[in-house]
N, C-alpha and C positions, 0 to 999 in steps of 0.2 A: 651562332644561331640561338635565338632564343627559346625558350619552352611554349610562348603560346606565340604561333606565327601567322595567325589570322590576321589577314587585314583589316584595317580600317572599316570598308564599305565590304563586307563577302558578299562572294557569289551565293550563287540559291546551292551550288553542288556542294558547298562546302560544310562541312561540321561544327558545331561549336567550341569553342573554346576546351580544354582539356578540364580545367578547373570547373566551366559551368554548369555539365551533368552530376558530378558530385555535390555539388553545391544545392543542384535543385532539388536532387534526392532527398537530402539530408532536409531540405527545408520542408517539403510536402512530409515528412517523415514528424520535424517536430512539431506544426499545425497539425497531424495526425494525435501527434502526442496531446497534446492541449485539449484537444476536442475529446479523446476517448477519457483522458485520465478527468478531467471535468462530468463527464455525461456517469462515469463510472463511479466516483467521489458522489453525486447528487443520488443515483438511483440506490448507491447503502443506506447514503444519508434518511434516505424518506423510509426505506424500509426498516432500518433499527429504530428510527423515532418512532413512526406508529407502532412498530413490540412493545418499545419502550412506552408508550401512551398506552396501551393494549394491557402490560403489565399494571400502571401501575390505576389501573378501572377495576383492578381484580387482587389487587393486594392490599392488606390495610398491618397500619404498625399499631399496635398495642402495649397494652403497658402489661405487664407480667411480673412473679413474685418466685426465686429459685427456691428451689425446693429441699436442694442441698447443695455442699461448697461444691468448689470446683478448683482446681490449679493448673497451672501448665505441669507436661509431663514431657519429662527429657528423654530423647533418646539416644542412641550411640551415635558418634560425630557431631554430639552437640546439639544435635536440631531438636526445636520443642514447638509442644504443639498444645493446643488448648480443646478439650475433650467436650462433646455436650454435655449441658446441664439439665437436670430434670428443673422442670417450674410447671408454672400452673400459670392460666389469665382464662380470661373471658372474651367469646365472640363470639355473636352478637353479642349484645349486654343481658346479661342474665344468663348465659348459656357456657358452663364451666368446662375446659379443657386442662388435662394435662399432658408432657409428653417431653420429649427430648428435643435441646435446643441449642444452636449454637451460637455461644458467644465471645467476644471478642475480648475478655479478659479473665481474670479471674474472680471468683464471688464467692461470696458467702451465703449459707443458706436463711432467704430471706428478704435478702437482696431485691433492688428493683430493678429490672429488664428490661430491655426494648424486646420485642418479637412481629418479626413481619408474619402474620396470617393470610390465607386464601379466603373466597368468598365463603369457603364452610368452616371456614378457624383453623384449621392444620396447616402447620409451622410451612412456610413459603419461603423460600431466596429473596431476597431483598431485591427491589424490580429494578431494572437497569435506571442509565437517566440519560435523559435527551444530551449533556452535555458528551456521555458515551458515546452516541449513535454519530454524534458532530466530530467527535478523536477517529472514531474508526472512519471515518468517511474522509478523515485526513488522512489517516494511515492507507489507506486505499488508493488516495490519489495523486500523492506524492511519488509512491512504490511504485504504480503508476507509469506516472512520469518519467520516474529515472529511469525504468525498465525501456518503454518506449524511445527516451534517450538514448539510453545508452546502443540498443538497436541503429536508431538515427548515424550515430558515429559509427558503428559496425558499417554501416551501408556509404556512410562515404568516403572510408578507408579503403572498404573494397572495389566501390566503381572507380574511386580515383587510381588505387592500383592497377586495375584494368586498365584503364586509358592510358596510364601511363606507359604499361607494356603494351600495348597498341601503338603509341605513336614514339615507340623508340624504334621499335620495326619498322616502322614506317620509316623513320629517318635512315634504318638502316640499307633497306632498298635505297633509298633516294641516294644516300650516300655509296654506294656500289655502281649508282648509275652514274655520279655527277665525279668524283673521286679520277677513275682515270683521265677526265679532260680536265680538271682543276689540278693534277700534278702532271699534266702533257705526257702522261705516257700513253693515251689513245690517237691515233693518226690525225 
């Protein structure tokens, strides 16, 4: 006997195939996937770009002059790290700031600097960038995806384990009814 004994033409009473509900599961599951992990990818997408546009309406880089050195400082296990520098710059033009700042190397006092400022001159994080808002919205919707995926295969491991112990019992009745007249020990 084989595993899927459906005929040819079925009846309207009859079930589908063993294999075909998992199948369908599994497929409405990865059109699910596509569609959420897309719609979910685009809605990060558009909201880090506009922070990312938002930031950088409100941050401006300037040029700046350290005030004094700086070095990396080591600490236990090795790890070092680079401490702010004091400096000075201007912003607006004519309007002088100093203050503490971090930079990405080490300098001497004197030195010229980058410095991201806010719209009143005080020292700001460097604004994101639209090519960010574009990673995370991959990172998003790939993650996403496999999640969804991977779901997808959960779901048609499990219905198809189901139907399969459904239609062994089934067989098994069938074969308790059919079993004594197929070995004539039934009258």
């Amino acid at each position: 006997m084989s595993l899927c004994a459906c005929p040819a033409v079925l009846p309207s009473r009859c079930r589908p195939c063993a294999h075909t509900l998992p199948r369908l599961a599994a497929s409405v599951l990865m059109v699910l996937a596509v569609v959420v992990s897309s719609c979910a990818g685009f809605a990060v997408h558009r909201t880090e770009r506009a922070q990312a546009l938002a930031e950088r309406g409100h941050r401006h880089l300037v040029a700046g002059t350290a005030l004094a050195a700086t070095g990396p400082v080591f600490h236990e296990h090795g790890m070092r790290s680079l401490p702010p520098v004091s400096a000075g710059w201007e912003f607006p033009r004519g309007r002088p700031h100093t203050g503490r700042v971090p930079v990405g190397r080490p300098v001497e006092a004197g030195d010229r600097i980058r410095i991201w400022v806010d719209d009143r001159g005080a020292p700001a994080p460097e604004p994101r960038s639209t090519a960010g808002a574009r990673g995370a919205a991959l990172v998003l919707g790939v993650t996403s995806f496999l999640l969804w995926s991977a779901l997808a295969w959960g779901v048609h491991h499990a219905v198809a384990a189901l139907a399969l112990r459904a239609r062994l019992r089934s067989w098994e009745r069938e074969w308790e009814r059919v079993e004594p007249v197929w070995s004539r020990r039934a009258p």
